[in-house]
C-alpha positions in Angstrom: 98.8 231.3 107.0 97.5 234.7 106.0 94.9 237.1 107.4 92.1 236.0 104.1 92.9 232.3 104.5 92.7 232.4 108.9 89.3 233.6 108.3 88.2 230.9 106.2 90.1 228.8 108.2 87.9 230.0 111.1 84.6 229.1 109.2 85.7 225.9 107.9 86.6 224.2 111.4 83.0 222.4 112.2 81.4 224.1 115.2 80.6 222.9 118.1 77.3 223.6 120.1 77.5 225.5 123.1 78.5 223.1 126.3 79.7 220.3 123.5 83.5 220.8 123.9 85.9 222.2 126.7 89.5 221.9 125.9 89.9 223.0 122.1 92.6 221.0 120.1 96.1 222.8 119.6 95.2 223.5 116.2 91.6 225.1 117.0 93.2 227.5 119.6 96.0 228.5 116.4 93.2 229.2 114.2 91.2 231.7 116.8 94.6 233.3 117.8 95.7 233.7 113.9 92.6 235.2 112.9 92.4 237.5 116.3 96.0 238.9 115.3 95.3 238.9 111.3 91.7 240.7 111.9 91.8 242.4 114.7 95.3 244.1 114.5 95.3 245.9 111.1 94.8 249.4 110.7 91.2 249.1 109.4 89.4 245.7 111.5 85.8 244.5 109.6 83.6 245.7 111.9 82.3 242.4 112.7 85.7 240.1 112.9 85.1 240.9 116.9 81.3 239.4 116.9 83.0 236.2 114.7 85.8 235.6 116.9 83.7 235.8 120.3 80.9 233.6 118.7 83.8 230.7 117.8 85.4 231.7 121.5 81.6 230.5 122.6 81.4 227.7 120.1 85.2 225.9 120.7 85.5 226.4 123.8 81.9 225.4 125.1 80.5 227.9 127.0 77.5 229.3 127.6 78.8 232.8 127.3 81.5 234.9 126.2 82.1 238.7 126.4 84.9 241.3 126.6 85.3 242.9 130.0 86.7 246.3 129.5 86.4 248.6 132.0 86.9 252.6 131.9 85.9 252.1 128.3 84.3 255.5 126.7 82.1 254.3 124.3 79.8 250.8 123.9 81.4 247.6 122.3 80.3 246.6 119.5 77.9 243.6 118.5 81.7 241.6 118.5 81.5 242.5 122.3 79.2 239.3 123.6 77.8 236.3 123.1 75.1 235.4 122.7 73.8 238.4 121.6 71.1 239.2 123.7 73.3 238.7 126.6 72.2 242.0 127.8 68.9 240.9 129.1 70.2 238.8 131.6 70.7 241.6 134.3 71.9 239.1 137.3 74.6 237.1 135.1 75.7 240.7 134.0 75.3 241.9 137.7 77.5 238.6 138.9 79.8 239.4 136.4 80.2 242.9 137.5 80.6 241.8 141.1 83.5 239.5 140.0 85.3 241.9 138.4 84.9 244.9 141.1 86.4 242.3 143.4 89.0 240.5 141.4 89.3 242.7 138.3 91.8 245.4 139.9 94.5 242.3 140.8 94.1 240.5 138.0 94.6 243.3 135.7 97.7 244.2 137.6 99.1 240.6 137.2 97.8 239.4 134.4 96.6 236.3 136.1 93.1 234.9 135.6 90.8 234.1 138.0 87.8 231.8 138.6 84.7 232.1 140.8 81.4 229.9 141.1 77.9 231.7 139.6 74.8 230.2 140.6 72.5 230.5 137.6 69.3 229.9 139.4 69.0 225.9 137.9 72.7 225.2 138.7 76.2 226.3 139.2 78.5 227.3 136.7 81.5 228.7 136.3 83.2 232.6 135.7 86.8 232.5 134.0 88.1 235.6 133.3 91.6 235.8 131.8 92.8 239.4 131.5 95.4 241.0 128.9 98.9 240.4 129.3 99.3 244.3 131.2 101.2 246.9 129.4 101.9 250.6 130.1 99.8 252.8 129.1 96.8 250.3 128.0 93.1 250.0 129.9 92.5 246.6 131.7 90.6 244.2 129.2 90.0 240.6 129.7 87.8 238.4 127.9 85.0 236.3 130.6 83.6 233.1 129.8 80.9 231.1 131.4 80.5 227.3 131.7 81.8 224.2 133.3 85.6 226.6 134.0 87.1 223.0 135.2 87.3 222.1 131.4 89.9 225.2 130.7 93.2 223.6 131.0 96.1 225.3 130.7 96.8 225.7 127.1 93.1 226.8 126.6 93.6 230.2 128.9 97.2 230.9 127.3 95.3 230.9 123.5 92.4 232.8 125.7 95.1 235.4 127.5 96.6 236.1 124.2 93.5 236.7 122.5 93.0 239.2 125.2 96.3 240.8 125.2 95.3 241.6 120.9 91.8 242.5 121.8 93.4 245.4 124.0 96.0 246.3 121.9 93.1 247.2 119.0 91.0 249.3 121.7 93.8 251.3 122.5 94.9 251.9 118.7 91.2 252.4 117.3 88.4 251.6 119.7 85.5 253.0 117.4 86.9 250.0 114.9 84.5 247.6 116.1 81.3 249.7 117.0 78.6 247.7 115.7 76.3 249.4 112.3 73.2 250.2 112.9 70.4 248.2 112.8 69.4 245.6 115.7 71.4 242.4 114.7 73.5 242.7 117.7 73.3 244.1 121.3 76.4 245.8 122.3 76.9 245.7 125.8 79.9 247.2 127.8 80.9 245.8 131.3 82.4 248.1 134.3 85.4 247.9 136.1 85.8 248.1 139.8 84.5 252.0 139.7 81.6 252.5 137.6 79.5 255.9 137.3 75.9 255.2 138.5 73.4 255.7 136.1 71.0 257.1 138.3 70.2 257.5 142.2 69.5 254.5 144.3 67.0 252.9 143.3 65.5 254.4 140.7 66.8 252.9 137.9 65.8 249.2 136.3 69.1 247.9 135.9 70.8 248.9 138.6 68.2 247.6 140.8 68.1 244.4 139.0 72.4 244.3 139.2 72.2 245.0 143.1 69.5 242.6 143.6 70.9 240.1 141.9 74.9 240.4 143.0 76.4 237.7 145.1 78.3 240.1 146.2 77.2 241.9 149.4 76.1 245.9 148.5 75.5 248.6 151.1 74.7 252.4 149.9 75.3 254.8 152.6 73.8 258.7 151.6 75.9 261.7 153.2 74.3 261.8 156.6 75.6 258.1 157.0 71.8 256.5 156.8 71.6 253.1 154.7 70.1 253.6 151.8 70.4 250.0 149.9 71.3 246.7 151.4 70.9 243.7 148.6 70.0 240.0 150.1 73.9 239.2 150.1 74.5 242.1 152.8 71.6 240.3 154.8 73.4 237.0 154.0 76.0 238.3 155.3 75.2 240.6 158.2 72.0 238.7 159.4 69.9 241.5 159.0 66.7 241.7 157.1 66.9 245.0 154.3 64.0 246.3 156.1 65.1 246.8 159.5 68.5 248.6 158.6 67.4 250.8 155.8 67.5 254.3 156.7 70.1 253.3 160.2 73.3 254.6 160.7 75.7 252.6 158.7 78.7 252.8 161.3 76.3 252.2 164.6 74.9 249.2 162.9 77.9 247.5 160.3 81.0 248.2 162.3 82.4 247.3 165.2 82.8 249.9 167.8 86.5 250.4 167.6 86.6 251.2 164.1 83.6 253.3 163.6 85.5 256.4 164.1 87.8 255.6 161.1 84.2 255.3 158.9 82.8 258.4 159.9 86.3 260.4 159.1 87.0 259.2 155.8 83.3 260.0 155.1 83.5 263.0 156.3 87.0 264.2 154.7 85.3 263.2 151.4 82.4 265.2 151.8 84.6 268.0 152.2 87.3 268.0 150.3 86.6 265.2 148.0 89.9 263.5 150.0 89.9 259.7 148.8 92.6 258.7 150.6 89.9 257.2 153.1 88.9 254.9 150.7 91.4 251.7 149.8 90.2 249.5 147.3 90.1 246.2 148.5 90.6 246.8 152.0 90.7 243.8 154.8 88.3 245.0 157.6 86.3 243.6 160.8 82.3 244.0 160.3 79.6 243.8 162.9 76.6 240.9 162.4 73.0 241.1 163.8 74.2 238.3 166.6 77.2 241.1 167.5 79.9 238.6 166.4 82.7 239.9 164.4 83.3 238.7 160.6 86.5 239.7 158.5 85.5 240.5 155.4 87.2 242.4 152.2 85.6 245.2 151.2 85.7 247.8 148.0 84.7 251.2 148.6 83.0 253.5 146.2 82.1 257.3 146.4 79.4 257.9 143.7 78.3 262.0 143.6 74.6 261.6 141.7 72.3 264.9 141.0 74.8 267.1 143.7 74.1 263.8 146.1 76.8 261.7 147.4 76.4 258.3 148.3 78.9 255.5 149.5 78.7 252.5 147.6 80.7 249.1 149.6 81.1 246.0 148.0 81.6 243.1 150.8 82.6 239.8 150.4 83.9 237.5 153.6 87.2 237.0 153.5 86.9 233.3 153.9 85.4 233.0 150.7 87.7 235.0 149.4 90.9 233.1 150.7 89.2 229.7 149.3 88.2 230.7 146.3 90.6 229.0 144.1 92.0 230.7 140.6 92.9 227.9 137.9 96.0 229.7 136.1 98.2 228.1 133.1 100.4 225.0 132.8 103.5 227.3 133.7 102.0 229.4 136.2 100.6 226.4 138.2 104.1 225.5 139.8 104.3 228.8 141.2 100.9 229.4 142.2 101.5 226.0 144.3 105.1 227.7 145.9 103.1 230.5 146.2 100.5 228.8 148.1 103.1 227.0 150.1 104.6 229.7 151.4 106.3 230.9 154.2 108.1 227.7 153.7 111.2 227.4 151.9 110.9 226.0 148.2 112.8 224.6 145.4 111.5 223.6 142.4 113.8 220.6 140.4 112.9 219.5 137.4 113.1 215.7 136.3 116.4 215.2 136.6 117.0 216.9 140.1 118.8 220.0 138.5 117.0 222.9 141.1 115.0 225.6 138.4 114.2 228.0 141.5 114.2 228.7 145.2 112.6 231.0 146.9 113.3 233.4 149.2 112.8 231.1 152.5 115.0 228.7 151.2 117.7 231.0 150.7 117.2 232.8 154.1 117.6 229.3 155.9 120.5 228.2 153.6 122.5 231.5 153.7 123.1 231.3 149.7 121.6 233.4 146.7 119.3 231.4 144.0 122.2 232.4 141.9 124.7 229.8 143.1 122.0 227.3 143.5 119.8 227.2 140.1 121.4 224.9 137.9 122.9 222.7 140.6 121.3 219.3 141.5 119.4 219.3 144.6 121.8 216.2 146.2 124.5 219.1 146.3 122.5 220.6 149.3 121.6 217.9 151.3 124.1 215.9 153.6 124.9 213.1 151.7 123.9 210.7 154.2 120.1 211.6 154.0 120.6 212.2 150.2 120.8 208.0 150.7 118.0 208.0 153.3 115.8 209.9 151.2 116.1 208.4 148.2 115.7 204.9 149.5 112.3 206.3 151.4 110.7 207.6 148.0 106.8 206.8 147.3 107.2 205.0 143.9 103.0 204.3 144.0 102.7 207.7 142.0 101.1 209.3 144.8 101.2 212.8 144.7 103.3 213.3 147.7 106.5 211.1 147.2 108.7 211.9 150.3 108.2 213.4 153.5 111.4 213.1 156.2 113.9 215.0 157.9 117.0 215.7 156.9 120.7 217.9 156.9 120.0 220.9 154.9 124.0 222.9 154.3 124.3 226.2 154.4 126.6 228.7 153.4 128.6 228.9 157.3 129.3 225.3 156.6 127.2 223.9 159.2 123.9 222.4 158.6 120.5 222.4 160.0 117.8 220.4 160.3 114.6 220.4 158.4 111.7 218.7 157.2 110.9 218.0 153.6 107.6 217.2 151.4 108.6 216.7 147.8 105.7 216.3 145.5 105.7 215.2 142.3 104.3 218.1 139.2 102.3 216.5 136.4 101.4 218.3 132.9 98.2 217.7 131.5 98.6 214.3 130.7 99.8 212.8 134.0 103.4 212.8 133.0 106.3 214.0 135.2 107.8 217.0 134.6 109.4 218.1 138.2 109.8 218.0 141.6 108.4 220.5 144.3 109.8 220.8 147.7 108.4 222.7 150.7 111.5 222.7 153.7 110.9 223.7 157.1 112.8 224.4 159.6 113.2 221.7 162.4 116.7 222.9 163.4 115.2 223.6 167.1 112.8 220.8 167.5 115.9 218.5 166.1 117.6 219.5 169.2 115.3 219.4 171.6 115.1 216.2 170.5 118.4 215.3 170.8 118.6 216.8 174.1 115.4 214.3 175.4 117.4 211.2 173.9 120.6 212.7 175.7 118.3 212.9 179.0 116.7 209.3 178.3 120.1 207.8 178.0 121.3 209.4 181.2 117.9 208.5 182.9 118.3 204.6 181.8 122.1 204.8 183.2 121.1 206.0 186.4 118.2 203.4 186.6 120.8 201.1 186.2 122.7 202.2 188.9 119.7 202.9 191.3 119.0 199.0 190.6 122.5 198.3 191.5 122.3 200.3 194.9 118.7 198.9 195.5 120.4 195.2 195.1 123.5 196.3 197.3 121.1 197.7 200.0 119.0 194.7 199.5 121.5 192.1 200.5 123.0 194.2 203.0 119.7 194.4 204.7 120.0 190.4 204.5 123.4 190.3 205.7 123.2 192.7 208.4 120.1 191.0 209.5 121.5 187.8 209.6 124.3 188.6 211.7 122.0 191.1 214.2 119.0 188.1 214.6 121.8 185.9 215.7 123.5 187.4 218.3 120.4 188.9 219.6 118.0 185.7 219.6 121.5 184.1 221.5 121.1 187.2 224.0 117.5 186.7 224.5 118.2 183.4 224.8 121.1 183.2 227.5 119.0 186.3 229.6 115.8 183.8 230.1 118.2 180.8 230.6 120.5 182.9 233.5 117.1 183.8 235.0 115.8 180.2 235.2 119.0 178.6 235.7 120.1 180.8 238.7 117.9 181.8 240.8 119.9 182.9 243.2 120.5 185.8 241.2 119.8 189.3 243.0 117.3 191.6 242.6 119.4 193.9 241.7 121.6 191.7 238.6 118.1 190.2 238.3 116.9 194.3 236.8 120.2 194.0 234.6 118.4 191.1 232.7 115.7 192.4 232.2 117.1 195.6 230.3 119.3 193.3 228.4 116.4 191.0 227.3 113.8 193.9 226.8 116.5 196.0 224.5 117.5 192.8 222.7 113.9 192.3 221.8 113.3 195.5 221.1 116.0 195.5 218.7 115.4 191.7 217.4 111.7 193.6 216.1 113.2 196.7 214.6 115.2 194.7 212.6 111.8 191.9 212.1 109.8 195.6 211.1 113.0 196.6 208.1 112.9 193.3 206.5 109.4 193.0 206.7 109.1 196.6 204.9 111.5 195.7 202.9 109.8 192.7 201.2 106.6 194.6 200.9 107.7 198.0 199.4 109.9 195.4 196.9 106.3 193.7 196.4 107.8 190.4 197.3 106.0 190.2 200.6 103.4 187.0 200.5 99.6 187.7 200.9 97.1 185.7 201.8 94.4 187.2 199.9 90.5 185.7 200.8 87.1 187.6 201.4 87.7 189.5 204.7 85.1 191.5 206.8 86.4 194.8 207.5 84.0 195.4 210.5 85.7 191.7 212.0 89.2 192.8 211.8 88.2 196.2 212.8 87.1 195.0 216.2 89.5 192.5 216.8 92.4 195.5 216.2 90.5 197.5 218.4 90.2 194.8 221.2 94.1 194.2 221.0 94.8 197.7 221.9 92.2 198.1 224.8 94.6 196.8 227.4 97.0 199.5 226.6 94.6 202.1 226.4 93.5 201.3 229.4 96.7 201.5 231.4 97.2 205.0 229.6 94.2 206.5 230.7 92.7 206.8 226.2 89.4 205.7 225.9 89.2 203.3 222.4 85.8 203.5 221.2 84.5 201.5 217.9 81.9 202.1 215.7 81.0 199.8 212.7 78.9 199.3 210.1 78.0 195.9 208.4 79.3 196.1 204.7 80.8 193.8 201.9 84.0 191.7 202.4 87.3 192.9 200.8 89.7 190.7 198.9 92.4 191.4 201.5 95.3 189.1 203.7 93.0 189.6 207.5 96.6 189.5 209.3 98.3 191.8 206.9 94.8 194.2 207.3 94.6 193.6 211.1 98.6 195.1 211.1 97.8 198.3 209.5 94.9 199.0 212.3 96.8 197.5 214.9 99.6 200.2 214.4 97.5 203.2 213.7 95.5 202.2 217.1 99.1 201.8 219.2 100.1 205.5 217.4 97.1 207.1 218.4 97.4 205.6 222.0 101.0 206.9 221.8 100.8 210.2 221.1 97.5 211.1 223.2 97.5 211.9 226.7 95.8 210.4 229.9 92.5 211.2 229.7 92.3 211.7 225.7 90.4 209.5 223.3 91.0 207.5 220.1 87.7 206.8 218.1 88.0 203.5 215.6 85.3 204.0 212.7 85.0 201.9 209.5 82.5 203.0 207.0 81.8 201.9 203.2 79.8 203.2 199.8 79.4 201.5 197.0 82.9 201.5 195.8 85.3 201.2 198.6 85.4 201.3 202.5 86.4 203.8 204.8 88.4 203.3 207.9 89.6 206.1 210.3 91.5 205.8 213.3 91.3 209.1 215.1 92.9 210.3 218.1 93.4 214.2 220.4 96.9 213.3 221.0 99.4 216.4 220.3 99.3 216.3 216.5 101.6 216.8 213.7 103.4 219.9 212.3 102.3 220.7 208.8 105.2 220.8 207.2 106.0 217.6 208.5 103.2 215.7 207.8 104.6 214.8 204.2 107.8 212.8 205.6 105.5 210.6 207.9 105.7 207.6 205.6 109.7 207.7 205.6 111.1 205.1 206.8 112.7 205.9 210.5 111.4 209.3 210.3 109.8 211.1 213.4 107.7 213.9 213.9 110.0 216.7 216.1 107.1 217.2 218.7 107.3 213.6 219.3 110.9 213.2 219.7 110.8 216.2 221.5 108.0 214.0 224.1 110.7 211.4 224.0 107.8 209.5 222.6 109.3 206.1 221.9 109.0 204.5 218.5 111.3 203.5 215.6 109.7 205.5 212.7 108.6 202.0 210.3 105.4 201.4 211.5 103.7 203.9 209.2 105.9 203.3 206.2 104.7 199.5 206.9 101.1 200.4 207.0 101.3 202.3 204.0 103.1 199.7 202.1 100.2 196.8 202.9 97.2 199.1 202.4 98.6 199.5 198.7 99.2 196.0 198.3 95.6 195.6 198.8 94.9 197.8 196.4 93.7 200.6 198.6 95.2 204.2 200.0 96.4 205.5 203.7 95.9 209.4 204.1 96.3 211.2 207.1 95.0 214.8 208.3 96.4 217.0 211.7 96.3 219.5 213.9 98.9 220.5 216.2 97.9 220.2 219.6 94.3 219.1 218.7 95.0 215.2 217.5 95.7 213.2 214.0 93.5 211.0 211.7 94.3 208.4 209.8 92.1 207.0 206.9 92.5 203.8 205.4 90.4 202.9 201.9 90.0 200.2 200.9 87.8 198.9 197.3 85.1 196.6 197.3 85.3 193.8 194.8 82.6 194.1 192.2 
């Protein structure tokens, strides 16, 4: 198709009204870009094949405007430049616009890569795409902007739109006063800045730039030479949380900057000032910025010195940063896979297509592999993995269409030969009409959680074994304590037995023989209840023990404890005093309870000395009741006071007393209290006495 027969070709194809379409057909976008390259491109351009291509730009595409962006331009675009025409009376879409590409224009020139941002219109919110040139040396940034519903612009739609841009440049660098409009007022041309515009005027006092500030969604601060706020648009107040008139006229640093990074303000400042130095000033620098509330924002900020009438004045442009970061860019078909690894990223990547066959790996992958992308594009993906989980995996695959089809760990090889661990989320890449065109896969290393868990199964194994054998010993020591039971009680009961039956069967016995009895029968019975005490410990720490559980009054079996150990408090010299309060009964076995007491009150008559004191005292709230058995006997070394409910074990001071006792009565005492469901603590003081507290809950 020629140049004469595009152009028809472009008025021919119906139009569309503004808003109507979204995605032109294949054979729209091959008209606009034929007539851009056969009209726009030859040595002498109509002056108005610009204005015709931007008002079917407008028209096919369905927007409510559409304009060339080219910044650093020296001279006015022509009537070609916009649409609609009097686009130029809209000062805050031109200011938004102008915000949007002082803050993304300088990337996306760079890359070539479009980007996206929401506009609030004032009824509703539309969309910014901007699709910049394809970059070339030598050639100013230029991009063509459209507004509307930006979701609409598909991929094919911003490649016909990108290569319209890249021809639009190409005839501004070759012959820029081609398009300049001919007099007369049937057009408005309009020329949009770049990330650095010269001020038309001082702050403030001119229309346009006041209505572009005011109307910017981008935050704006102007800052004179002495460092004094001179604008501050609703944005910055948006964003700083302070009202225009309270900072105007401030100093900027004292007020916008947190305290560790002032200095760094007022030096580039003043290196600018006096050498015109603007190394100071970075565009699109990541800094901290100080709020009304004095909390710290991140924000990204662009930096401008503008010199005005022999008056300089610093110009920021602020956005926060976590805008920035969300803001999301719609880009092409083909650039959409890699945006996504991009985005993915620090992970390691491959990208398969349908087939498996890898089409690239990023640098990640690599790093964790050991290989170059080299030996790896063009090889199927199975080739990497052990083939073990290459079965695994495939038999776990999402077939529902979802877009995430696998996620599992798995063997990834590398290039030592061994392999490591890592964990892989393959999704599934769809073109524009839902059908399958790849695979992406994120991989991340699990190599050291892999073998921590490994080590945990290692230590679980080896934790079961040895429950295993601790049940084996506890069974051995169990019926061991039976056997050697068995045969103690026997003999002994026939010891006891014979000693009472020598005493009443021979009375002629002497007084002397008649003594050697006695320590025979009290030693036998002494040993006949050590051996009673172990087996009934045993039962009850192995929970086997039978209780009688009923409603039991605490204060009753408190007293009648306390009455059993009178007698022997009373030959020792201990007062045994009881004090009581009436309370709720306790699901409890009385005997078992009455036990407990009855050896804490025969220890604390042990250990106390003529003359001391044991005080019995059983107290209850709402939720359980309190029983303490207190005594001034000769107390307990700390570091003992741990061990005192081991079986046979005996505090030092005691043995060193040659206090007599078998070391079970505690361990027993312990073991029934939490049977019933209660708790035994104890608290000492060497030389000044013990106390033991029993708890015990109330039933609801």
């Amino acid at each position: 198709m020629g140049a004469s027969e595009a152009k028809q070709a472009v008025k021919r194809v119906p139009r569309q009204a503004p808003g109507a379409a979204g995605q032109p057909s294949a054979r729209v976008r091959a008209v606009l870009l034929e007539y851009a390259v056969g009209h726009l491109l030859p040595p002498r351009p109509s002056r108005d094949s610009l204005g015709h291509l931007i008002d079917r730009l407008a028209a096919d595409f369905g927007a409510e405007a559409a304009l060339v962006v080219a910044p650093g331009a020296t001279q006015p675009l022509g009537e070609g430049a916009a649409y609609p025409p009097d686009i130029s009376r809209d000062l805050v879409l031109l200011a938004q616009i102008r915000s949007a590409w002082a803050t993304f224009g300088g990337r996306a020139a760079a890359s070539g890569q479009a980007f996206q941002v929401d506009l609030d219109s004032g009824r509703r919110r539309v969309g910014l795409l901007v699709v910049p040139a394809e970059p070339a040396d030598g050639q100013p940034p230029c991009a063509l902007a459209l507004v509307g519903d930006a979701s609409r612009w598909k991929a094919g739609a911003r490649s016909t739109l990108k290569a319209i841009a890249t021809v639009v440049a190409a005839l501004l660098m070759r012959d820029p006063e081609a398009v300049l409009p001919d007099p007369g007022p049937a057009r408005t041309p309009l020329e949009v800045v770049g990330p650095a515009p010269e001020p038309a005027g001082p702050v403030g006092h001119d229309s346009l730039a006041t209505a572009l500030v005011a109307g910017s969604p981008t935050a704006v601060v102007a800052v004179d030479s002495g460092r004094r706020i001179r604008e501050f648009n609703p944005s910055a107040e948006e964003l700083f949380g302070y009202a225009r008139a309270d900072v105007i006229g401030l100093d900027m640093p004292e007020t916008l900057v947190p305290e560790q990074f002032r200095q760094l303000f007022v030096d580039a400042m003043a290196g600018y000032l006096a050498s015109g130095d603007q190394s100071g000033f970075i565009r699109h620098a990541r800094l901290r910025a100080l709020r009304s509330d004095g909390t710290e924002r991140s924000i990204e900020l662009t930096p401008m010195p503008v010199t005005v009438a022999g008056e300089t004045y610093f110009f920021g442009f602020m956005r926060d940063a976590t805008e920035l970061e969300n803001a999301t860019m719609a880009v092409a078909e083909g650039e959409a896979r890699f945006r996504l690894l991009s985005d993915l990223a620090p992970v390691g990547i491959v990208q398969t297509d349908v087939g498996g066959v890898c089409r690239f790996v990023n640098d990640k992958w690599c790093e964790m592999a050991g290989i170059g992308p080299a030996a790896v594009v063009g090889s199927n993906w199975r080739d990497t993995i052990n083939p073990e989980d290459v079965v695994r995996m495939d038999a776990m695959r999402d077939v529902s269409g979802t877009p995430t089809e696998l996620a599992a760990d798995c063997r990834l090889k590398t290039a030592s030969g061994r392999e490591i661990w890592v964990h892989a989320v393959v999704r599934r890449v769809l073109d524009q009409h839902g059908k399958l065109v790849g695979r992406v896969a994120a991989l991340t290393d699990v190599h050291h959680r892999k073998r921590a868990e490994a080590e945990q199964e290692r230590d679980r194994r080896r934790l079961a074994e040895q429950n295993v054998e601790l049940r084996d010993l506890n069974e051995t020591r169990v019926r061991y304590l039976a056997t050697v039971s068995h045969e103690l009680r026997t003999p002994l009961t026939s010891i006891v037995s014979f000693a009472e039956l020598m005493r009443s069967e021979s009375p002629e016995i002497g007084r002397e023989a008649g003594e050697y009895l006695d320590v025979i029968q009290r030693n036998a019975e002494r040993l006949l209840r050590v051996v009673g005490d172990l087996l009934d410990l045993d039962s009850l720490e192995e929970g086997v023990a039978r209780l009688e559980l009923a409603p039991t009054s605490v204060p009753w079996v408190t007293r009648e404890s306390v009455r059993t150990g009178w007698s022997i408090a009373a030959v020792d010299g201990i007062s045994l005093d009881i004090s009581s309060q009436d309370g709720p009964a306790v699901q409890a076995d009385a005997s078992r309870l009455q036990q407990v007491l009855d050896n804490l009150i025969s220890n604390a008559v042990k250990f106390s000395e003529a003359g001391g004191r044991v005080q019995v005292r059983a107290t209850h709230d709402a939720r359980e009741w309190r029983i303490d058995v207190a005594d001034t006997g000769i107390g307990i070394p700390p570091a003992e006071v741990e061990h005192l409910f081991d079986r046979f074990f005996r505090a030092s001071n005691a043995r060193r007393a040659e206090v007599p006792g078998t070391g079970l009565g505690l361990p027993t005492a312990k073991a029934i209290t939490e049977l019933l469901g209660g708790r035994i603590e104890v608290a000492s003081t060497v030389g000044s006495g013990t106390t033991f507290t029993v708890y015990l809950p109330i039933e609801p």
